[in-house]
MILODREN-698861 format. One record per atom (N, C-alpha, C): residue in one letter; x, y, z. Coordinates in steps of 0.05 Angstrom, whole numbers, plus 5000, padded with zeros to 4 digits. Each point is the difference from the previous one (the first is absolute). Example, Ala and Ser with C-alpha at 12.3 -4.5 7.8 and 13.67 -1.06 7.14 Angstrom:
a526448865156 a498250245000 a501850245000 s499350214986 s501650245001 s498550225014 
END
This chain:
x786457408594 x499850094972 x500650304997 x500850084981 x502050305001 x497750154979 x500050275002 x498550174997 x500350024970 x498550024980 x500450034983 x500050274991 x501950194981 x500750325002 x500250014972 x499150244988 x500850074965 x501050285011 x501350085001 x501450204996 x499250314973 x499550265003 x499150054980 x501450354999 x502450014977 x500950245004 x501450144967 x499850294997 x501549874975 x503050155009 x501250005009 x502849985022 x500349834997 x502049914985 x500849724992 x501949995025 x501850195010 x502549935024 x498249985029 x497850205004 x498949995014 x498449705004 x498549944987 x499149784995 x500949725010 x501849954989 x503049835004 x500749975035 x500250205002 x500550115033 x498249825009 x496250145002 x498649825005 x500349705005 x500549934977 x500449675003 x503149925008 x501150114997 x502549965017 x500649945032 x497550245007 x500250025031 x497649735007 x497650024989 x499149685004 x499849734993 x502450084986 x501949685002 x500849905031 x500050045020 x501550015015 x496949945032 x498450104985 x497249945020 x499549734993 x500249865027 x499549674993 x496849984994 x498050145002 x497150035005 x498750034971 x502350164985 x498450084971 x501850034980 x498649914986 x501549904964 x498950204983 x501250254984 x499950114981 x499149834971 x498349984990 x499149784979 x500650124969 x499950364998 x500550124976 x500350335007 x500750104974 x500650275001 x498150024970 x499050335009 x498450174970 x501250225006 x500350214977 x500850314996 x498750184997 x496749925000 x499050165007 x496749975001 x497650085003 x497049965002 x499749744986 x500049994970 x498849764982 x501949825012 x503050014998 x501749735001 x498149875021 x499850195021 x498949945039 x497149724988 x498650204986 x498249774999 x500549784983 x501349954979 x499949784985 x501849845014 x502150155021 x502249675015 x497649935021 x497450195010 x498849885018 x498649794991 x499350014985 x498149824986 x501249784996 x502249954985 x502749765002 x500449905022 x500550185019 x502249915019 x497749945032 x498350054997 x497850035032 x501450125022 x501450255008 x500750065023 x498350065025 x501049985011 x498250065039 x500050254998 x502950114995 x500650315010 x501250114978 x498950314993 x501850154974 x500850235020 x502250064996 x501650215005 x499850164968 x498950325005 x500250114969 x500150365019 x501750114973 x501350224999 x496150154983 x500650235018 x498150154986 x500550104974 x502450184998 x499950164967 x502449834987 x498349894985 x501349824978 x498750034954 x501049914997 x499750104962 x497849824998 x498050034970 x497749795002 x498550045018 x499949905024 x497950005015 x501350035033 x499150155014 x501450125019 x498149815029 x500949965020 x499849905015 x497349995010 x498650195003 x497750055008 x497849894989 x499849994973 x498649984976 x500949585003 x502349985001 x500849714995 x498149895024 x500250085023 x498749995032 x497549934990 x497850144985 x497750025003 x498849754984 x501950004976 x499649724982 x501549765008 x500850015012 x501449755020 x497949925021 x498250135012 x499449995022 x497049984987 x499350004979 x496949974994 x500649734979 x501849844990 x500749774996 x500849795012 x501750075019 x500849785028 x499850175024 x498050025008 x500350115021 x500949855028 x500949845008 x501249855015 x502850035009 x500750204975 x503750094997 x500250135019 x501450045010 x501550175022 x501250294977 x499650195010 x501850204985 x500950255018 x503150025008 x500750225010 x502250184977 x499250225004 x501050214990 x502850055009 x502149954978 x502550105015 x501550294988 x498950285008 x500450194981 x502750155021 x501650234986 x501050195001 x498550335014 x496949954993 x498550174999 x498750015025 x499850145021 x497850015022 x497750174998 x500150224972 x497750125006 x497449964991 x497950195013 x497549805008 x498449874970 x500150184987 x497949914974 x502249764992 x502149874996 x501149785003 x498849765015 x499850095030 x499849815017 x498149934997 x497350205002 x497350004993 x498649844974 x502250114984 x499649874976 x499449694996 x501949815012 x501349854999 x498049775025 x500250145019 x498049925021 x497049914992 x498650194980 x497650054993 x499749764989 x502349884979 x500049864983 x499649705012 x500750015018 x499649695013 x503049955006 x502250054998 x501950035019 x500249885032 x501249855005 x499749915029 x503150025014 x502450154994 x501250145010 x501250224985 x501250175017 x502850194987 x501450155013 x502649894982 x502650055017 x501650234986 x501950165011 x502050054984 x501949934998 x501650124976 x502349854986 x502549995026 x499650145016 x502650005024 x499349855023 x498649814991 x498549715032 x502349985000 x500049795022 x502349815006 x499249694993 x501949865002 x499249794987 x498349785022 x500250105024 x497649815021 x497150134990 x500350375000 x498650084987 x497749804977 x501849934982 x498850074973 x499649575002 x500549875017 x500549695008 x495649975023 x501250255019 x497049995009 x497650034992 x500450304972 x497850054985 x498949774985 x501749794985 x498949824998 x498649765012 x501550005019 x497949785021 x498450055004 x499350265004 x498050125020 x497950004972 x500050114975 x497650034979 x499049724994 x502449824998 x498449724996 x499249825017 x500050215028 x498849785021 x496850185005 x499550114973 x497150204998 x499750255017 x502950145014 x500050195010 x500950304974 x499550195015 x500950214981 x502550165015 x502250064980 x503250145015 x500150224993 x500250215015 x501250254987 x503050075014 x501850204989 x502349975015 x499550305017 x501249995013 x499350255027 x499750274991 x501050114973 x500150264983 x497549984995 x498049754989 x498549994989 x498049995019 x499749975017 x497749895011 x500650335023 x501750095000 x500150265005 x497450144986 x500850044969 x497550064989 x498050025003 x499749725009 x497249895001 x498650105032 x501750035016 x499050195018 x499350265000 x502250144986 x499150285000 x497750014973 x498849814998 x497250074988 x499949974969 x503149984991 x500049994964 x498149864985 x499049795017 x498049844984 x497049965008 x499750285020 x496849875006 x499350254979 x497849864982 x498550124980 x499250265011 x498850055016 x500650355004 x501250155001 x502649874990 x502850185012 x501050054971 x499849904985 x500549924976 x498750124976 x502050064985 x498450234982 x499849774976 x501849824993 x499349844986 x498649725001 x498150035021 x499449845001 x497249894976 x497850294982 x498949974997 x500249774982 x502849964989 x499749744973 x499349725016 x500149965019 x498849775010 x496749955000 x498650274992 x497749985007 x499749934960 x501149994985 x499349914977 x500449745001 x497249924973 x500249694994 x501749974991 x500249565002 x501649844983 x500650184972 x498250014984 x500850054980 x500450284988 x498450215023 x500950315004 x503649974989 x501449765028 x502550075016 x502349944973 x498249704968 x501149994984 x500650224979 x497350094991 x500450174983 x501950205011 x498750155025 x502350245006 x503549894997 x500649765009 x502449914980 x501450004987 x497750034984 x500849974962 x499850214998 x498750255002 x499350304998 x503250135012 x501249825024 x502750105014 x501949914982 x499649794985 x503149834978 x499450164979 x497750254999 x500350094967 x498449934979 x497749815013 x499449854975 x497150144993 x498849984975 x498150234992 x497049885007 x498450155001 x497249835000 x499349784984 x501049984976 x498349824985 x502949815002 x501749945009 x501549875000 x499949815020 x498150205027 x500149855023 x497149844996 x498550154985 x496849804991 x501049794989 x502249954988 x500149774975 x501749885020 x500950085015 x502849705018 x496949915024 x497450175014 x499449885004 x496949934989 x500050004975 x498049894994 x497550145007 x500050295000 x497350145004 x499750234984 x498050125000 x500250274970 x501750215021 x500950184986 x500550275000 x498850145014 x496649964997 x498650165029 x500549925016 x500349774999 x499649845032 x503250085018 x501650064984 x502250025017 x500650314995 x498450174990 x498650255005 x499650035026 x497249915009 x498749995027 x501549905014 x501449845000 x502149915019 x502050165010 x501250184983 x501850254994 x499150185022 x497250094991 x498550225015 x499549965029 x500049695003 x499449965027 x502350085022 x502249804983 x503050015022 x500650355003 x499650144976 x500750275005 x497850235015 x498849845005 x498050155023 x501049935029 x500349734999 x500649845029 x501750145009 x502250034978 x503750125011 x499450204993 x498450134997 x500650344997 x501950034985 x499949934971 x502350104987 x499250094971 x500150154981 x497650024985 x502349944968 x502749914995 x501349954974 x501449675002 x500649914980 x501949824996 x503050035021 x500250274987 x503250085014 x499550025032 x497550015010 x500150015027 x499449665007 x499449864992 x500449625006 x502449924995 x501750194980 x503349845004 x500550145036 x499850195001 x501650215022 x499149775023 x496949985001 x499149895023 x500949724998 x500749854984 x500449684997 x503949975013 x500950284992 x502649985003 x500850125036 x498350165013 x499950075022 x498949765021 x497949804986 x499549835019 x501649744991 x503350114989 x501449744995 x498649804990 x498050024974 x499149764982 x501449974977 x501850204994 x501450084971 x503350165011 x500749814988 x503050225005 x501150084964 x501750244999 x500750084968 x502349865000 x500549964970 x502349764992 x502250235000 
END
């Protein structure tokens, strides 16, 4: 039985490539393509893949962010990261999220044929740049200057979010359904955690730990 793959990029040539080159793996069947975070989840939901291949900085909803709501809905998916990008608040990013490989865009195609076997046989892949990283320390939490946003809650990690897309206090009380104080105190908390004391300092920090890229 052949692997089932959604593909997730908004590189439409790039993309293409993807499924082009695993046409040709007798082991795994490409089942759909999305362009970017939302498409990712609504073909998952359609389509049930084993394994998503997704590009980190994409329009809508960028890879990381798609990762975390993918992965707290089906968590059973396989998801490797296929970015351009090696540096760490990327990788880190992405990893944090529930991510179970990542590659870059210059694998080879046994490369990018093993990362899949290997995530949906419940192992985790990194490609040798990456797991470079991961030696020289990029991701053990003391090494890491950004690591404190991990130590915020579920719903710390939403609002700060919505505080990163722009959106106002009472805007973010009313999408989720709580007063104005409450996402006050919520405010006060994350900006104590991260040491950051404005709005303009949660875009900077959302956009440094690759949660937000500018259009």
């Amino acid at each position: 039985m052949k692997i089932k793959v959604l593909v997730v990029d908004d590189h439409q040539l790039f993309r293409e490539g993807l499924v082009n080159l695993l046409f040709s793996a007798p082991d795994i069947e490409v089942i759909a393509q999305a362009e970017n975070g939302e498409d990712a989840i609504q073909k998952a939901r359609h389509f049930k893949p084993e394994v998503i291949l997704i590009d980190i900085a994409m329009p809508k909803m960028n890879g990381i962010e798609a990762t975390r709501e993918l992965k707290k809905e089906m968590p059973e998916i396989k998801i490797i990261a296929v970015s351009m990008h090696s540096d760490k608040q990327y990788v880190k990013g992405i990893l944090e999220a529930g991510a179970d490989g990542y590659l870059l865009k210059n694998c080879t195609y046994r490369q990018l044929t093993d990362a899949i076997k290997t995530v949906y046989s419940g192992k985790k892949f990194l490609s040798e740049d990456i797991t470079e990283l991961v030696i020289n320390g990029y991701l053990d939490p003391s090494k890491s200057e950004l690591d404190s946003y991990s130590q915020l809650s579920g719903r710390e990690k939403e609002i700060f979010m919505l505080f990163a897309e722009g959106k106002s206090t009472r805007e973010i009380g009313e999408k989720l359904f709580i007063s104005v104080k409450t996402v006050g105190t919520h405010k006060q908390h994350i900006l104590e955690k991260l040491k950051l004391k404005t709005n303009a300092d949660i875009v900077k920090f959302a956009l440094k730990k690759g949660l937000i890229q500018l259009d």
